[in-house]
N, C-alpha and C positions, 0 to 999 in steps of 0.2 A: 423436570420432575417437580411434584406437587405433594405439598405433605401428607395431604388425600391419598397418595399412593405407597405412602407408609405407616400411615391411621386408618384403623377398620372403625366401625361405628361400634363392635364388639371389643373395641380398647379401649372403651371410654368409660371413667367410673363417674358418675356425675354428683356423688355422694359419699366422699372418703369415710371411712369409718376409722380409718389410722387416728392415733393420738399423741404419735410420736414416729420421730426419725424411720429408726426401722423397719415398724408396724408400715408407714407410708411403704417408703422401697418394696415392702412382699407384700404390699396389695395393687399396685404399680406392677408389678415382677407378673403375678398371677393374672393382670390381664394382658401384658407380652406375650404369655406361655398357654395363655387358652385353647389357640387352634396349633400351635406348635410343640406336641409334645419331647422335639428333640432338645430343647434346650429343658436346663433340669433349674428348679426354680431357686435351691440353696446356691447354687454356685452363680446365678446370675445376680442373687443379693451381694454375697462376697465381694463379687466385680464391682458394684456401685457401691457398698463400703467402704474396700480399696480406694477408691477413686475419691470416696466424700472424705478420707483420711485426708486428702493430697490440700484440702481446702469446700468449704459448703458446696456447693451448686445452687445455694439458695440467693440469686443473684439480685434478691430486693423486690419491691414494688408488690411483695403479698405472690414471685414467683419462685418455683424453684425449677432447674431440668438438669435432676440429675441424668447420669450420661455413663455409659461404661462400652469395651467391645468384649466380645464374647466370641468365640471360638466355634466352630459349625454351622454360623448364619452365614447367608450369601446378601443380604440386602438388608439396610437399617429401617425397626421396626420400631414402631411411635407406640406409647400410651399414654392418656391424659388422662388425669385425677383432678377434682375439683372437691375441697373442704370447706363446706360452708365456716366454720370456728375459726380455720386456720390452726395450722400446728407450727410448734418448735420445731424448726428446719436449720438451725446454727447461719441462718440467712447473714448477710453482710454487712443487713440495716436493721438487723435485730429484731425483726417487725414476722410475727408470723405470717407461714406461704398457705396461700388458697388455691393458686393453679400450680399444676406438676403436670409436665411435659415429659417422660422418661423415653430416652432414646438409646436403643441398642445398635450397634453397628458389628460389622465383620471386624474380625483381628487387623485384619493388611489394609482399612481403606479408611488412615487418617483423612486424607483429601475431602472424601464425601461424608464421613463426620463433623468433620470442623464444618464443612459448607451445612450441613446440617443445623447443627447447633447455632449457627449465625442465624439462619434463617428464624428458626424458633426466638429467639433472642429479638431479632428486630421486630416480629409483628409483636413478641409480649411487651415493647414498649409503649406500644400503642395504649394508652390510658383507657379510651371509648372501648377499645378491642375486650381488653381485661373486664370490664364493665358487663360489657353482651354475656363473657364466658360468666360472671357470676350469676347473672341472672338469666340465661336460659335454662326453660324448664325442665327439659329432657333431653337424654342421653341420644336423640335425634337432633334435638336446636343444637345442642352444644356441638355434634359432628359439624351441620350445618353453617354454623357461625366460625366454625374453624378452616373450613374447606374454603366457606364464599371471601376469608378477608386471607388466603394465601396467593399469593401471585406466581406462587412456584419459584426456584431457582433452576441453578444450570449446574449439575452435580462435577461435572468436568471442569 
């Protein structure tokens, strides 16, 4: 499985408007929920609140992937946000996040969560990687440059 198969090019905000914590999560939240009207968009902020309560997800380097499961999905759904300013994201390194990876998953499938979120994790280390996401121009490159540097993992 390829991240491409759980990022539409319609998830992708290539110009956050957010200016803080929350505002990011429901603008994040609102492109998960675009072609899915069964998930309800208050209660999937909750869940990633919940969750940033437990500690940031702003895991450094100008990234953050917040993450939460949610109840009624069968298969984890990706949205990516990019701030050109960067906001306060309670990050690790203190440093404001410019790329937001938001990952939704099903209730019951720790497994292919964690495998998830590793994956996201290791290509945002990539410095060059983070580099292309800042600077492609449109919500086309940005799919582009996310799809062409993932190798897929193995969700099992």
């Amino acid at each position: 499985m390829k991240l491409a198969d759980l990022l539409g090019e319609d998830n992708i905000i290539p110009d956050l408007k957010a200016r803080d914590k929350v505002k990011a999560l429901e603008e994040l939240s609102e492109a998960v929920i675009a072609n899915r009207p069964s998930i309800d968009k208050d209660s999937l902020v909750r869940v990633l609140l919940d969750r940033e309560r437990l500690g940031s997800t702003g895991i450094g380097d100008g990234v953050a992937i917040p993450h939460g499961k949610y109840h009624g999905i069968t298969q984890p759904i990706i949205s990516f946000g990019r701030s050109r300013k960067g906001l306060d994201f309670e990050s690790m390194d203190g440093q404001p996040v410019h790329l937001f990876f938001l990952l939704v998953a099903p209730e019951n499938s720790a497994n292919i969560h964690l495998k998830v979120l590793a994956r996201i994790a290791k290509i945002l280390k990539n410095s060059s990687f983070r580099k292309l996401l800042m600077n492609a121009p449109t919500r086309k490159d940005l799919y582009q440059t996310i799809i062409q540097n993932d190798e897929g993992f193995d969700p099992d």
